[in-house]
C-alpha positions as CSV (number, residue, x, y, z in Angstrom):
1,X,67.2,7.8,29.3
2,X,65.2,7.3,26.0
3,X,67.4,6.1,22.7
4,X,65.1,7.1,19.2
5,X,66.3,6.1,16.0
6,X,64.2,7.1,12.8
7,X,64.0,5.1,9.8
8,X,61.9,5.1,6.5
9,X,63.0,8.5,5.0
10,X,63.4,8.5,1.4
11,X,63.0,9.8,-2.0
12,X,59.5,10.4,-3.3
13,X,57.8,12.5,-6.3
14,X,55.4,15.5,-5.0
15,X,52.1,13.8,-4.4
16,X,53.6,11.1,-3.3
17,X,53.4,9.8,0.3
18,X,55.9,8.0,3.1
19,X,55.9,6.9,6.5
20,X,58.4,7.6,8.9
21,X,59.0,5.1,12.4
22,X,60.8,6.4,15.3
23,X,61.9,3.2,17.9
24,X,62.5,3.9,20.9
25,X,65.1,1.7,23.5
26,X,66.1,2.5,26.9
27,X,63.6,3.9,30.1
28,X,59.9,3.6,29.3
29,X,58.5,4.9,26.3
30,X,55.2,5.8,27.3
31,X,56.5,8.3,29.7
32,X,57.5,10.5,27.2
33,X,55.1,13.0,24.7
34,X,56.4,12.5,21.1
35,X,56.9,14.9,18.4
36,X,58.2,15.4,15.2
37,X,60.5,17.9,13.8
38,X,62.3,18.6,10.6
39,X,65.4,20.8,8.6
40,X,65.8,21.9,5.4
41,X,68.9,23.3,4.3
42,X,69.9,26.8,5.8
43,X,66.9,26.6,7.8
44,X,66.3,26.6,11.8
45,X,64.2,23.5,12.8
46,X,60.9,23.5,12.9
47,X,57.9,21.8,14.8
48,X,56.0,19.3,12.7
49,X,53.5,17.5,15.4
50,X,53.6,16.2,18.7
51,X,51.7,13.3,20.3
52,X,50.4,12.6,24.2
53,X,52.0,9.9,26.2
54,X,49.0,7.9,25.7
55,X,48.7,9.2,22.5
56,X,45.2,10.6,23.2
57,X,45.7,13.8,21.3
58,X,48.1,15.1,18.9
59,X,48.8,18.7,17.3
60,X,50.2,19.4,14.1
61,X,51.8,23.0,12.4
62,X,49.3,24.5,10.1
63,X,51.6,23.7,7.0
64,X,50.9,19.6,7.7
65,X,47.9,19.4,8.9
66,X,45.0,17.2,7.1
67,X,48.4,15.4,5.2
68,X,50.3,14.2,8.2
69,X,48.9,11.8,10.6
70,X,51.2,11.1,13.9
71,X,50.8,8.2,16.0
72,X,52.7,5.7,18.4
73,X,52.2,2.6,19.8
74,X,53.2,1.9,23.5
75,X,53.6,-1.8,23.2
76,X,56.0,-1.6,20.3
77,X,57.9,1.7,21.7
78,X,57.7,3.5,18.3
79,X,55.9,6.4,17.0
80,X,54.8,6.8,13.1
81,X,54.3,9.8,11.1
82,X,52.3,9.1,7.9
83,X,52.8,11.9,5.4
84,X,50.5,12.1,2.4
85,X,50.2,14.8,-0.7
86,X,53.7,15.0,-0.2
87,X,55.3,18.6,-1.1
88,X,58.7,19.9,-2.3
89,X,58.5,22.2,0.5
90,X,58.4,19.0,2.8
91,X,61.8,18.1,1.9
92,X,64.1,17.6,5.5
93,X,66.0,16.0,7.9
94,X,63.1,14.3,9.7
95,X,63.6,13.9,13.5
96,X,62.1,12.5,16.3
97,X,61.8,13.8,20.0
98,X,60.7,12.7,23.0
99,X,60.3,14.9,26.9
100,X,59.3,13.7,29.7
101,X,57.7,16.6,31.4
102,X,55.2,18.4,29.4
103,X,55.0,19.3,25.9
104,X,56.0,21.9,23.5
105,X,56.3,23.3,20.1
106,X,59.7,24.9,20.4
107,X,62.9,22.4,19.7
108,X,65.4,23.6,22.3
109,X,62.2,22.3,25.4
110,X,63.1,18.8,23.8
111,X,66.0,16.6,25.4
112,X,65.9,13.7,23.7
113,X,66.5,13.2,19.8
114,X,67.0,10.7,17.0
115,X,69.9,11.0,14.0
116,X,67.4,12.3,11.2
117,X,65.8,10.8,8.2
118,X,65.9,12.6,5.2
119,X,62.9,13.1,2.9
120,X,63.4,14.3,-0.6
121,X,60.3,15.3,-2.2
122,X,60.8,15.5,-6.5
123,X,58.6,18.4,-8.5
């Protein structure tokens, strides 16, 4: 079983960007598709992205796409999401996901998460 722990949430003015790492211990990283998915406040979750297992292709909600940029690297066993033209609306509990067979948008197909980052994004 995968273990995925975020880091490099963080406060940042609107404009602004970050870049959030998820690390991944335990059975081999690079059988698992990667995504993304985030929280705000009285809010369901929500897809964000999701990457291949060889991290071929990627897909992205309309609301990130051409500002977020997902990626992983196999040999490291972590997975990146570069977020640029940061938003207020951005602002969440960032977390990764991993599943090992196929891929989906919806969060309750995913069996393997991280804690959360949070990303506050100032007017």
């Amino acid at each position: 079983q995968v273990q995925l722990v975020e880091s490099g949430g963080g406060l940042v003015q609107a404009g602004g960007s970050l870049r959030l790492s998820c690390a991944s211990s335990g059975r081999a990283f690079s059988s698992y598709a990667m995504g993304w998915f985030r929280q705000a406040p009285g809010k369901e979750r929500e897809f964000v992205a999701h990457i291949t297992r060889s991290g071929g292709l990627s897909y992205y909600a309309d609301s990130v796409k051409r500002r977020f940029t997902i990626s992983r690297d196999n040999a490291k066993n972590t997975m990146y999401l570069q977020m640029n033209s940061l938003k207020p609306k951005d602002t969440a509990v960032y977390y990764c996901a991993g599943i090992l067979s196929g891929s989906s948008y919806l969060p309750k197909d995913w069996a393997h998460w991280g804690q959360g980052t949070q990303v506050t994004v100032s007017p």
